[in-house]
C-alpha positions as CSV (number, residue, x, y, z in Angstrom):
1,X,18.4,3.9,-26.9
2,X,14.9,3.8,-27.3
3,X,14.6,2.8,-23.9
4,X,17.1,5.3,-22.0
5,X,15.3,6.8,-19.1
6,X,16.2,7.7,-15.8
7,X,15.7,6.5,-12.4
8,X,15.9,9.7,-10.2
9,X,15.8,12.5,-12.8
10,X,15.3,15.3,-10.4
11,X,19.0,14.9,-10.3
12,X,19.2,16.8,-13.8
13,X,18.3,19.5,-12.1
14,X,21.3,20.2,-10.5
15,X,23.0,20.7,-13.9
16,X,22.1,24.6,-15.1
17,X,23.2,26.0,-12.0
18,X,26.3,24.5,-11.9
19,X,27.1,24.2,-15.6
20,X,26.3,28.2,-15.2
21,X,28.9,28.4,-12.1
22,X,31.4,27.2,-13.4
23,X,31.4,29.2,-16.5
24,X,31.1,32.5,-14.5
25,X,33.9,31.4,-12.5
26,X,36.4,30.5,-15.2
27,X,35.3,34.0,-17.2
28,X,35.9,35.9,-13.3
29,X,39.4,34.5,-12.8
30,X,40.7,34.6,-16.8
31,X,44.2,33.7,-17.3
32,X,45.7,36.4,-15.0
33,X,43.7,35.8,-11.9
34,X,43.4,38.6,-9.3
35,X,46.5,40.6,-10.4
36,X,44.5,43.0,-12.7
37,X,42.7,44.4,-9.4
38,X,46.3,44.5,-7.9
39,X,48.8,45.9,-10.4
40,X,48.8,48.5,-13.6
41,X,47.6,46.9,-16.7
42,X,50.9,48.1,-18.5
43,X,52.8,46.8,-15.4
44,X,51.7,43.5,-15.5
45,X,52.7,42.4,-19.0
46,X,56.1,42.9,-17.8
47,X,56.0,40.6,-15.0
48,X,54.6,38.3,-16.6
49,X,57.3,35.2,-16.7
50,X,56.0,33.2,-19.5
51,X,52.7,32.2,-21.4
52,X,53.5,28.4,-21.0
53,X,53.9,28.7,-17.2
54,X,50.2,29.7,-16.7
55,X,48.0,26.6,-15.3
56,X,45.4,25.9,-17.0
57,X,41.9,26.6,-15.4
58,X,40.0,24.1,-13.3
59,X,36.4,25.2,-13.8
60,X,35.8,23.9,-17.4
61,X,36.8,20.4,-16.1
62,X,34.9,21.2,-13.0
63,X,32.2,21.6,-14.7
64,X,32.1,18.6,-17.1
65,X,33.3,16.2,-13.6
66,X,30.1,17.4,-12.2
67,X,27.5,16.7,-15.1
68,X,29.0,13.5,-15.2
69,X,28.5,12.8,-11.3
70,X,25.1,14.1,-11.7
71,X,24.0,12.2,-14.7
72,X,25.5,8.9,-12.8
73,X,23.0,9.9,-9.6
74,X,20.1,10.4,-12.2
75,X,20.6,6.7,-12.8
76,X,20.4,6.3,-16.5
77,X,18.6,3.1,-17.3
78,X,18.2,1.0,-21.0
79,X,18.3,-3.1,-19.3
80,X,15.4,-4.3,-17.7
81,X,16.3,-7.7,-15.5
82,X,13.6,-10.6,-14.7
83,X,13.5,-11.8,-11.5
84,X,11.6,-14.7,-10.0
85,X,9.3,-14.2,-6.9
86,X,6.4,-16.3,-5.0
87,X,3.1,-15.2,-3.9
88,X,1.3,-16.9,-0.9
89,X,-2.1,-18.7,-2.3
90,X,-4.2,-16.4,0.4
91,X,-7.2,-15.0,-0.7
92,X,-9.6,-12.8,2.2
93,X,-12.8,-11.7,1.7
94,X,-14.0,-9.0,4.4
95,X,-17.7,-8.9,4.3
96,X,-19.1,-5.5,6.3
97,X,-22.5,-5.4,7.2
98,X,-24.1,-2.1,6.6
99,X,-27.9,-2.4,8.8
100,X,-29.2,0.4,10.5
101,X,-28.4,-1.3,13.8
102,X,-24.7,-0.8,12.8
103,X,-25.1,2.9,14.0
104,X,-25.5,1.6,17.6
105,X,-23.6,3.3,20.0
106,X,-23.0,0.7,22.5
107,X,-19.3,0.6,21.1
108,X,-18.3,4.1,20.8
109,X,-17.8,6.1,18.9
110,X,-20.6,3.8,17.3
111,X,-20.8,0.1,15.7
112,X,-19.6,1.2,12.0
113,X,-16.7,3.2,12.7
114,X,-15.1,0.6,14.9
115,X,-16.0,-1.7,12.6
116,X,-14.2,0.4,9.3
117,X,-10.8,0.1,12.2
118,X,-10.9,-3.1,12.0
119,X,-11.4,-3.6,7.9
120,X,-8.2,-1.4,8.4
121,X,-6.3,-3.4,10.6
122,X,-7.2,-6.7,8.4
123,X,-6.2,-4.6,5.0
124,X,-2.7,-3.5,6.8
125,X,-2.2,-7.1,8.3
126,X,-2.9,-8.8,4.9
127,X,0.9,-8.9,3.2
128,X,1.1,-10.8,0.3
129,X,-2.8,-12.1,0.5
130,X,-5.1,-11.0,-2.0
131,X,-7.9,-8.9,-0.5
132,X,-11.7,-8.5,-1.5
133,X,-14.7,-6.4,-0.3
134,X,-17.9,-6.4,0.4
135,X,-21.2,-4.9,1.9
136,X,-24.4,-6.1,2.9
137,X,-28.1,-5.6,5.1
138,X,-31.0,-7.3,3.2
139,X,-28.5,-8.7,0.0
140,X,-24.9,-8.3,-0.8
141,X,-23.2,-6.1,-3.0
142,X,-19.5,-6.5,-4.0
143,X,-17.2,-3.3,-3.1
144,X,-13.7,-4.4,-4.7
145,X,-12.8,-7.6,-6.5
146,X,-10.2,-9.6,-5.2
147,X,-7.3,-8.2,-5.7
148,X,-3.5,-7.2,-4.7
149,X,-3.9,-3.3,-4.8
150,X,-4.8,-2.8,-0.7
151,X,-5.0,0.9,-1.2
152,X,-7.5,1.1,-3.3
153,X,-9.8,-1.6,-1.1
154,X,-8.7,0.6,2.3
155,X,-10.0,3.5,-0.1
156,X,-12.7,2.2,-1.0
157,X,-13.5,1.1,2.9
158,X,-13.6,4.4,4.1
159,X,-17.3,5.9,3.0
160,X,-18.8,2.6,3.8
161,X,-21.6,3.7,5.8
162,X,-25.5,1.9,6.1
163,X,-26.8,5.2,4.6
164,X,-25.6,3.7,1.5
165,X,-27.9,0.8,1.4
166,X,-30.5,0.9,-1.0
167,X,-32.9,-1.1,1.9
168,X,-32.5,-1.9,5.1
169,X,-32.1,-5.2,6.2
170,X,-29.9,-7.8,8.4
171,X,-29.1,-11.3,6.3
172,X,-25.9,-13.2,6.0
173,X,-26.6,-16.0,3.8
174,X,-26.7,-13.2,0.7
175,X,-23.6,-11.7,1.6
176,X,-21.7,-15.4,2.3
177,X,-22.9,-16.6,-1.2
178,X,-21.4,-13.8,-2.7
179,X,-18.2,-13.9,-0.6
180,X,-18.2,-17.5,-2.3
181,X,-18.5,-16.2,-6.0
182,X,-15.6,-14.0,-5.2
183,X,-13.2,-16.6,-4.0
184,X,-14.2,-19.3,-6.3
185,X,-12.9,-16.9,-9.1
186,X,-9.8,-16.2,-7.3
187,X,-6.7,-18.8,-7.6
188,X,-5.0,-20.7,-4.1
189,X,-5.9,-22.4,-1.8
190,X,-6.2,-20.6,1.3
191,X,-9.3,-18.8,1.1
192,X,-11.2,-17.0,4.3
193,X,-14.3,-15.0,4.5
194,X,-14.1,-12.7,7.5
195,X,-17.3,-11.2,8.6
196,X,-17.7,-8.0,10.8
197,X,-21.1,-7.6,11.9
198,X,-23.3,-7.1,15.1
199,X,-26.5,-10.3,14.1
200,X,-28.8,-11.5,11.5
201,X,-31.7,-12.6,11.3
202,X,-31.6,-15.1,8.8
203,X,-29.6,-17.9,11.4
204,X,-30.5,-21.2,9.8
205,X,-30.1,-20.1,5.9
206,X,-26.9,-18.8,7.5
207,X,-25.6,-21.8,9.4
208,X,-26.5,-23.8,6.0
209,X,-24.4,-21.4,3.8
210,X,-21.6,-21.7,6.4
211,X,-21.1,-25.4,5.8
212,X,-21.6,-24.9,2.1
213,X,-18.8,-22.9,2.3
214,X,-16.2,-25.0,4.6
215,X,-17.2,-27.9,2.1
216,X,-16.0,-26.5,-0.4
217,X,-12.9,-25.5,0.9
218,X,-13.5,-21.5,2.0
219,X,-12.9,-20.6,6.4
220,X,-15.9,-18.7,7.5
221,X,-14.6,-16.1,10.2
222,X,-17.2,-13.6,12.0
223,X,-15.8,-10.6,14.1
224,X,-18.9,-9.7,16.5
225,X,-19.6,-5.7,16.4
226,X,-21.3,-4.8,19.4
227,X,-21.9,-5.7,23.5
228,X,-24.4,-8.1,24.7
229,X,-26.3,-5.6,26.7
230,X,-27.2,-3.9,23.5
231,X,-28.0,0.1,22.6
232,X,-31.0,1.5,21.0
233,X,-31.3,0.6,17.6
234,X,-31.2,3.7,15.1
235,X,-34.2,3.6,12.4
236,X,-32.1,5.1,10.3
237,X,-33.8,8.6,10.1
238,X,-32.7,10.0,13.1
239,X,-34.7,8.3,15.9
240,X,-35.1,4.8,17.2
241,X,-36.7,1.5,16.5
242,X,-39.6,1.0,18.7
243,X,-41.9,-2.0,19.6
244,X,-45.7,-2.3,19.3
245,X,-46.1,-0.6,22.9
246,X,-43.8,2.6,21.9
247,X,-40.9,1.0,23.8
248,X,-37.4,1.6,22.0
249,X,-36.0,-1.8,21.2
250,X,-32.4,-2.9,22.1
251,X,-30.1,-4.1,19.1
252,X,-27.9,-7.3,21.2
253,X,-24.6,-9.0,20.1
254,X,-25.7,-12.3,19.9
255,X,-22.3,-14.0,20.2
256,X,-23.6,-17.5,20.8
257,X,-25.1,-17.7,17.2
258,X,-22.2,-16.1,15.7
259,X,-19.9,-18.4,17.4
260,X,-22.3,-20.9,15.8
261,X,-22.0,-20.1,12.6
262,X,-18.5,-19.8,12.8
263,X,-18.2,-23.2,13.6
264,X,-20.3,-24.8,11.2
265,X,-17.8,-22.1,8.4
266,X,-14.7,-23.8,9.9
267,X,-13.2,-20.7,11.2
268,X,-13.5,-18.5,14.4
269,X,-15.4,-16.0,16.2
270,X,-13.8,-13.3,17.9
271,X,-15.1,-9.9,19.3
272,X,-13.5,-7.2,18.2
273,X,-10.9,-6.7,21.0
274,X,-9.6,-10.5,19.4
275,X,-9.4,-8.8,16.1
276,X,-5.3,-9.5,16.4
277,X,-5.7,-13.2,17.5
278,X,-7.6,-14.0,14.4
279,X,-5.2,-11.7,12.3
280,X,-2.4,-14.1,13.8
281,X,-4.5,-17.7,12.9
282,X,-5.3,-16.2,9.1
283,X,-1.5,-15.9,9.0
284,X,-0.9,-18.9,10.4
285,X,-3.2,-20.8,8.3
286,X,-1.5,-19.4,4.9
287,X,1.5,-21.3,6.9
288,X,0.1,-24.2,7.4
289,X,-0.9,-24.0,3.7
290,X,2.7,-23.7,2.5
291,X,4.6,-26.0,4.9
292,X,2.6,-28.7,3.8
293,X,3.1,-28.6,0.1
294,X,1.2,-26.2,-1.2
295,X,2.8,-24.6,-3.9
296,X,3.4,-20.7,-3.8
297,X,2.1,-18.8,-7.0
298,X,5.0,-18.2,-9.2
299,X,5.2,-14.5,-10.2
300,X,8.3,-13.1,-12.2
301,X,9.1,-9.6,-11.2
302,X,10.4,-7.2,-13.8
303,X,13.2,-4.2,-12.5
304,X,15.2,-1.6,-14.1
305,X,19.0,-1.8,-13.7
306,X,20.8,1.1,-12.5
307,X,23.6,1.8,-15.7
308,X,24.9,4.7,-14.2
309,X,27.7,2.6,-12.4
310,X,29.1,2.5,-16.1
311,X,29.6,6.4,-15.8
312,X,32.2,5.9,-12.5
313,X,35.2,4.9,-14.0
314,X,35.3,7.9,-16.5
315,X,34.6,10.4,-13.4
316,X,37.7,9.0,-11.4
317,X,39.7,9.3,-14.2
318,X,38.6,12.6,-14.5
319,X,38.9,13.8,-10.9
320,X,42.4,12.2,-11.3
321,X,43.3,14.6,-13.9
322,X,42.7,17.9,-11.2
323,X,45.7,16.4,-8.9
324,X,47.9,16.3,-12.1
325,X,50.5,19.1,-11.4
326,X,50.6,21.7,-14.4
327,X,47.1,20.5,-15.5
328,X,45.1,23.5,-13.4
């Protein structure tokens, strides 16, 4: 008894008002019913036929029909039942880079906030995979673990901004390496790193990273953040970058060398209108991963029964007994 709960206890709390209602009721209508209000008090006595002919009155067993319909929708509960599931073996890493150039308004309404749409799109699209997060500009710096709890990762998603940095900065390699660390400590098989960021400018420590990476068994995916004609990169304090002859300098998608680096991870590149065509290959590939052999993670899955059902055959046999003539 120690473990008698219930499932939907706000349905207790149709039991005092009813309880109440039906013991105003029975006290209202008393064994003479109306004919007080209708007859003399010494008249009535005399028409009276007999004491045994009086029914007996309804709202007592009303009343004890409905606390046991309501404690039956309250769902008392005391068995617990094991059930096997699977999990898929997918394990993302979203990697968001946070540079002052990411406040480029080429995209509008600028580089970042498109950029936190998409994290959102990848956190909804994700299912049963396992979902990690981080952020980087000159190094990396892990956000959320990997982990099954989406909401908090989308939560944590949200403030992401390149004010947050602790120095500025554009390098991949950092943020790759740690996307690495991440998924090395997480279990399966399918494992993808899926970059969102507008360039770097560490390419060939990059490129080297990338096919680290693929060796070793982890798809490197980039999502390009940004147009090819470029915007004014932001400094970060309200103005704009500017050259050695006071010119303001253009941040560019460079989506040659991200394609590049792509490659050499295994995985794709894809602006960010072909967000949902590499949503559909990361699905795919956890497919691929299962229909050739890959065993699903076994997880058991633990559930209260609903013991209520038990309470069903005593309320029909109680609403029975209000049809049974001479009983009300």
């Amino acid at each position: 008894m120690s473990r008698l709960h219930f499932l939907h206890p706000y349905w207790l709390l149709a039991l005092p008002p009813l309880v109440g209602l039906a013991v105003w009721l029975a006290r209202r209508r008393g064994r003479d019913g109306p004919w007080p209000r209708l007859l003399d008090g010494e008249l009535l006595p005399l028409l009276r036929l007999s004491e045994g002919g009086a029914g007996r009155s309804p709202w007592l067993l009303f009343g004890l029909i409905w606390t046991v319909a309501v404690l039956a929708l309250a769902s008392p509960s005391w068995q617990r039942q094991i059930t096997p599931a699977y999990r898929a073996p997918a394990a993302w890493v979203v990697a968001l880079e946070l540079s002052p150039s990411m406040d480029a308004a080429d995209v509008a309404p600028s580089r970042i906030v498109r950029a936190r749409f998409a994290v959102e799109d990848l956190l909804a699209a994700a299912h049963d995979a396992r979902v990690g997060l981080l952020a980087f500009a000159a190094d990396a710096y892990p956000v959320a673990p990997i982990t099954s709890d989406v909401a908090t990762v989308r939560n944590l998603a949200q403030p992401l901004s390149p004010s947050l940095m602790p120095e500025s900065g554009d390098r991949l390699a950092p943020a790759l390496k740690e996307a690495g660390r991440l998924l090395h400590a997480a279990p399966g098989t399918d494992r993808q790193v899926i970059v969102l960021t507008d360039g770097f400018t560490d390419p060939a420590r990059a490129l080297l990273t990338a096919r680290e990476l693929h060796h070793q068994g982890i798809t490197v995916n980039i999502v390009g953040v940004g147009t090819g004609g470029g915007a004014p990169e932001p400094n970060g304090n309200g103005g704009f970058v500017r050259n050695a002859q006071g010119q303001v300098v253009l941040t560019r998608l460079d989506a040659g060398l991200l394609r590049r680096v792509a490659a050499a991870g295994g995985g794709h590149y894809v602006p960010l209108s072909g967000l949902p065509a590499l949503i559909a290959d990361l699905h795919a590939a956890g497919s691929r991963q299962m229909s050739s052999g890959v065993a699903a993670q076994h997880v058991r899955l633990a559930s209260w029964l609903n013991d209520g059902v038990w309470l069903l055959p005593a309320l029909l046999l109680l609403a029975a007994l209000l049809a049974r003539r001479g009983w009300v």
